[in-house]
C-alpha positions as CSV (number, residue, x, y, z in Angstrom):
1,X,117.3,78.4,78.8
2,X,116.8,75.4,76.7
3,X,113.5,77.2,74.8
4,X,115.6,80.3,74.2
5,X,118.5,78.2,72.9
6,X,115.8,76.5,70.4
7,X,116.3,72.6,72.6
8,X,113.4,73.0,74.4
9,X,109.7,72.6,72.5
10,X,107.1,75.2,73.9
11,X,103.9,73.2,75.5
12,X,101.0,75.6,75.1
13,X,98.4,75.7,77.6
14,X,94.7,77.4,78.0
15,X,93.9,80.2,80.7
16,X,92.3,79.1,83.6
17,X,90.5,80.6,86.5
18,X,92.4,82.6,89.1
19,X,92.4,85.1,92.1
20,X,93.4,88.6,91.3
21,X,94.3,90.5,94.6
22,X,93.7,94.4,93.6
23,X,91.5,94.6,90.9
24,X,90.6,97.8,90.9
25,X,94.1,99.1,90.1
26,X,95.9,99.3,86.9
27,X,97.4,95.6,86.4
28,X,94.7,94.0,88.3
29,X,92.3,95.4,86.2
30,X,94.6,94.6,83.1
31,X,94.6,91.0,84.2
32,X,90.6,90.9,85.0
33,X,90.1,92.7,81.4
34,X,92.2,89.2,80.1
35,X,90.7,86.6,82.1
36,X,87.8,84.6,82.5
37,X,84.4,84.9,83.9
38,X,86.0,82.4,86.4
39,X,88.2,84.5,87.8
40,X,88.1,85.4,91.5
41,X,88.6,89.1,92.4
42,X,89.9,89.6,96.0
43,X,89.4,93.6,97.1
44,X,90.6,95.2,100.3
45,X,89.4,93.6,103.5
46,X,88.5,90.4,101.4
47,X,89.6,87.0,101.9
48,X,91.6,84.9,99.3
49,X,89.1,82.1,98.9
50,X,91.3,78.8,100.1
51,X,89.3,76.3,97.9
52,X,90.2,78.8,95.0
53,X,91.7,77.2,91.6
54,X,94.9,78.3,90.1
55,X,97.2,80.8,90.9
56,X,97.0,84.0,93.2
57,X,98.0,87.0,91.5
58,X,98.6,90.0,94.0
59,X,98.4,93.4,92.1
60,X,98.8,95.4,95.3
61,X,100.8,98.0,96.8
62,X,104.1,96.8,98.5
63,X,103.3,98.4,101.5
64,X,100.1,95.8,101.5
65,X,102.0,93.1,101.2
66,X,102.8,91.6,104.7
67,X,98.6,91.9,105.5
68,X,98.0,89.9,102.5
69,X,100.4,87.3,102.8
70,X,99.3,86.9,106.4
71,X,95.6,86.3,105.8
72,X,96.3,84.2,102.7
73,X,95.2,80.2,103.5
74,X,98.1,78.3,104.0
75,X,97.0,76.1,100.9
76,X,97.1,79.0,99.0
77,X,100.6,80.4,99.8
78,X,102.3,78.4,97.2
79,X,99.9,80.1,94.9
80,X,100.9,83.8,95.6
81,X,102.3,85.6,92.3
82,X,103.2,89.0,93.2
83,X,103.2,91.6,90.8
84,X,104.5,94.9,92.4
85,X,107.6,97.0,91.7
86,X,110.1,97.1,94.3
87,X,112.2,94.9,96.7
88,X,110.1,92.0,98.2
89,X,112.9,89.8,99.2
90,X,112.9,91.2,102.8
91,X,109.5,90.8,103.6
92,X,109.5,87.4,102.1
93,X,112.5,86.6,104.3
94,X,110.7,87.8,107.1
């Protein structure tokens, strides 16, 4: 609120490495296209790497959802950055 309202200043910052959950499907790829050489891609049946740096964008199906928040490393959870279409806040209260 404060940027918008012109109190805040904006603090740019570089792209880093990252985990991209899905990325053979449209945004995944859109967000491989974007990134780095560093970034980790995570396909179905793989792992999300819990030494990983920076965040962990999931570009998955809902319906994939639960499997891949179950699997992720605990030190990764706080990570997770989903970017699906459609209600997630009852599988994330479950």
């Amino acid at each position: 609120m404060d940027f918008l309202s012109g109190k805040g200043g904006r603090v740019p910052t570089k792209d880093g490495p990252c985990v991209i959950v899905g990325g053979s499907g449209r945004i995944g790829r859109m967000l491989s296209d974007a990134g780095s050489a560093d970034d980790v891609i995570v396909g179905r049946g793989d792992r999300i790497p819990p030494d990983a740096p920076g965040p962990v964008y999931v570009c998955t199906r809902a319906d994939d959802l639960e499997g891949i928040i179950v699997d992720c490393p605990e030190e990764k959870k706080e990570d997770l950055v989903f970017m699906q279409n459609g209600m997630l806040e009852p599988l994330l209260r479950r």
